[in-house]
MIKOLSE-518649 format. One line per field, with one value per residue (C-alpha): residue number from 0; x, y, z. Coordinates in steps of 0.5 Angstrom, whole numbers, plus 500, padded with zeros to 3 digits. Layout:
! MIKOLSE-518649
seq = [NUM,...]
east = [X,...]
north = [Y,...]
up = [Z,...]
This chain:
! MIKOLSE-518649
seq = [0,1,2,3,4,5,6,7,8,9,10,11,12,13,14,15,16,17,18,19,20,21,22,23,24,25,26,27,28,29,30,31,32,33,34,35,36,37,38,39,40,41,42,43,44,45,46,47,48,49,50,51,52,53,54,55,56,57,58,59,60,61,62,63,64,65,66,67,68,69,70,71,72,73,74,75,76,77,78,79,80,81,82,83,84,85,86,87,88,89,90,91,92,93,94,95,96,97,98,99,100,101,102,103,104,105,106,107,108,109,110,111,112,113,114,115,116,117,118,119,120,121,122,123,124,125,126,127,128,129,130,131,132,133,134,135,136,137,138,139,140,141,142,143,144,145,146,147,148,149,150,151,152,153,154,155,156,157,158,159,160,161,162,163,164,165,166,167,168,169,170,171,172,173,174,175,176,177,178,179,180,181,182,183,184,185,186,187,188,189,190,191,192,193,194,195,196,197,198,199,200,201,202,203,204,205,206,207,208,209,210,211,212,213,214,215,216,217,218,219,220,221,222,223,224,225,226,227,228,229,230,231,232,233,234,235,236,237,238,239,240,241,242,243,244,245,246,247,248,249,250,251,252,253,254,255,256,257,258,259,260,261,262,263,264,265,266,267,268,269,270,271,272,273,274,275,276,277,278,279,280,281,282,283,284,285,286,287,288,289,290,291,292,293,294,295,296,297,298,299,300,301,302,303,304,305,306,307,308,309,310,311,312,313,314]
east = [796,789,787,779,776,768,768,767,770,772,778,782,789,794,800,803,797,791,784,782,776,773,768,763,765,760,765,767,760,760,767,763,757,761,766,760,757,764,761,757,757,751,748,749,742,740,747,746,738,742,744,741,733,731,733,732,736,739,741,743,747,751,752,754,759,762,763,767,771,773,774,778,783,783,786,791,793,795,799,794,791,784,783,784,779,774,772,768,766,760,755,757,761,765,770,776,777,783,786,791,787,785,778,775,769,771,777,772,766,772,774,766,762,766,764,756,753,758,756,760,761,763,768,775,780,783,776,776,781,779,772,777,780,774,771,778,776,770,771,764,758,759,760,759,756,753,746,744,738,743,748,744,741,748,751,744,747,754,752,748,754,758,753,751,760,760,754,758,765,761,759,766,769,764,765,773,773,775,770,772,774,767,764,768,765,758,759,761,754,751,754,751,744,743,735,739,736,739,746,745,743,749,753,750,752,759,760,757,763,768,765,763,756,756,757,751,746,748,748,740,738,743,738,732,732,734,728,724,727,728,722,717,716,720,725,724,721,727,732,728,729,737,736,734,738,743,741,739,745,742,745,748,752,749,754,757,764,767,766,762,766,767,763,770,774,774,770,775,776,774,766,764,757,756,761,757,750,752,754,747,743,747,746,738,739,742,737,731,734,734,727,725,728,725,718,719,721,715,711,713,713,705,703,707,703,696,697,699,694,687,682,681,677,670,668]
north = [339,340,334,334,328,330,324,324,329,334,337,339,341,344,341,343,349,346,351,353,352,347,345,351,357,359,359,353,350,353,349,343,344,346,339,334,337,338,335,341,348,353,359,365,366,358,357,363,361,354,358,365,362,366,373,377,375,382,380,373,374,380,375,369,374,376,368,366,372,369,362,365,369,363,358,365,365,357,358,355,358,360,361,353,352,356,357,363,365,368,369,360,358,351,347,346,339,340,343,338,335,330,329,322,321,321,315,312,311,310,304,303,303,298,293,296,291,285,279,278,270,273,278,278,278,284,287,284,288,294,295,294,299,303,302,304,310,311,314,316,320,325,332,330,335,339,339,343,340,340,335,330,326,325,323,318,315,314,311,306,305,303,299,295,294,292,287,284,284,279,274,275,273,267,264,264,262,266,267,273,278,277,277,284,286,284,289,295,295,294,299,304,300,294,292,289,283,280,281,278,272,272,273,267,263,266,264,256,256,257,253,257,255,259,266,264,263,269,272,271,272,280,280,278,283,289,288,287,293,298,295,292,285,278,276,274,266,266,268,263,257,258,258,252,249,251,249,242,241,241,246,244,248,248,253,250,246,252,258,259,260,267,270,273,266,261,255,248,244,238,238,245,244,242,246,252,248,248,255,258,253,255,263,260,257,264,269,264,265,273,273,268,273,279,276,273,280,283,278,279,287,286,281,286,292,289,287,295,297,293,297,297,291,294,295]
up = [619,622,627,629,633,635,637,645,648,642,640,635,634,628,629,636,638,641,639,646,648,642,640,646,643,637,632,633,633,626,624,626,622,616,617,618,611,608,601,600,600,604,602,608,608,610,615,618,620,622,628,629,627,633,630,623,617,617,624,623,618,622,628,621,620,627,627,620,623,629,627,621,625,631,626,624,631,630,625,620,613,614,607,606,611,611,605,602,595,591,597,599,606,606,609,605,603,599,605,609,615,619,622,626,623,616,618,621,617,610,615,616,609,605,609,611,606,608,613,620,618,610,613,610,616,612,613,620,622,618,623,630,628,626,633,637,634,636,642,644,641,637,640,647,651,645,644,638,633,627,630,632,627,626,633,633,625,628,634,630,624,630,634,628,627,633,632,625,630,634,629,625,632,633,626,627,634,638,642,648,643,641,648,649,642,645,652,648,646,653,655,650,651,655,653,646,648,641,644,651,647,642,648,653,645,646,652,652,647,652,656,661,662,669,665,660,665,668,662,661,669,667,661,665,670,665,661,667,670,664,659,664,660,661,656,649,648,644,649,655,650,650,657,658,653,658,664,661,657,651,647,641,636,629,626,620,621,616,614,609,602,601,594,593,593,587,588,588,582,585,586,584,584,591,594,591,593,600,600,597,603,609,606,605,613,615,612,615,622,621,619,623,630,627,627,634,636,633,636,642,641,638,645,650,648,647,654,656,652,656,658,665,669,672,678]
């Protein structure tokens, strides 16, 4: 089998044969291409453009050529059939995707799509699961170290699919209690982009709910000096009434005493219309909270360019 992580530090292997030196070479640059397109197959003229704009069509087709040669007769020298493969047929170029491989980026997003339209507190611990193991596999962005335009409308999707799984582990891990894996989930994102101030506030929250009131506001005074240093602009009024929440001791935790009845799950026999009732006004309270964060955070956006975009005072 062909395994291929572009995921972080690409590599790619047929059984026990390493390929050398992918994914730098150009051919294998080009296997690359055809494996995040995997779904279609590509006209010589448009792939060879891809790659060789910069020269002739005659040319770039000459140079298209010497590279489905050499990544051909690479994957011979390890022992796999180039014709599974590469693909090629009536002037169109593909990956074979009835051949026996394995590659990261599909395991993970086939872990992640299911579940893209599921909210974290609505989360199954079967989908739970599913999206832990996704974001084990996300080993970094892809194609670290590769620069070409073609990749990085993808690199910048992936990042954010796993972003946004890291964000729905966060609420699943608050709505089940058990709040330190929820936490970890939240410096996962830092770590990637730390002016997140969304994900500083949840974990002040996380952390409140181990009882550790010193970490939480040392979360808010990390958040305040990142947004002061990367962005230029204090914290959001949100983020600074959680705060002082915390420092009075007036935080209370307004998360219902359950979680919410999946759509899935039959209702009980007892009480039905109630039970439902509740269901669809806790739905209500969550989407009201949602919006009512994306318009604080649009307020403050709109207040913070308003003031860097004053004329300056006279003389």
């Amino acid at each position: 089998m062909l395994e291929l992580n572009l995921l972080g530090t690409a590599q790619a292997r047929y059984f026990d044969h390493s390929l050398e030196g992918f994914p730098n070479q150009q051919p294998y640059l080009l296997l690359c291409y055809l494996l995040l397109n995997r779904q279609r197959s590509h006209c010589r003229e448009r792939l060879a453009a891809v790659f060789w704009s910069e020269y002739p069509t005659q040319t770039s087709l000459k140079y298209l050529r010497n590279a489905i040669w050499r990544v051909r007769k690479t994957l011979q020298s390890v022992g796999a059939p180039p014709d599974e493969y590469v693909v090629v047929n009536n002037g169109t170029i593909s990956f074979g995707q009835a051949s026996s491989y394995w590659l990261d980026v599909e395991a993970f997003e086939t872990k992640v799509s299911p579940c893209q339209d599921v909210a974290g507190q609505h989360l199954t611990t079967e989908q739970a699961t599913r999206l832990e193991e996704a974001v084990e596999l996300y080993a970094g962005d892809l194609l670290e170290g590769v620069y070409e335009d073609w990749c990085l409308y993808d690199r910048e999707r992936l990042s954010l699919m796993y972003l946004n799984t890291l964000s729905k582990l966060m609420t699943y891990h608050e709505f089940n209690a058990t709040y330190e894996r929820g936490l970890a989930c939240g410096e996962r994102i830092l770590a990637i982009d730390d002016t997140r101030e969304k994900v500083h506030r949840h974990m002040m929250r996380l952390y409140l709910l181990t009882g550790n009131r010193y970490a939480a506001m040392e979360q808010y005074k990390r958040c305040a000096q990142i947004l002061r240093e990367t962005l230029g602009v204090p914290p959001m009024e949100a983020t600074t009434q959680l705060y002082q929440q915390i420092v009075h001791n007036q935080f209370h935790d307004d998360r219902p005493a359950h979680r919410p009845i999946p759509p899935s799950l039959p209702l009980e026999p007892e009480e039905p219309r109630q039970a439902l009732a509740q269901y669809a006004l806790r739905r209500v309270h969550n989407l009201q909270s949602t919006i009512e964060e994306a318009t604080a955070e649009l307020n403050h956006i709109e207040h913070f360019l308003r003031e860097t975009m004053l004329p300056p005072h006279g003389p």
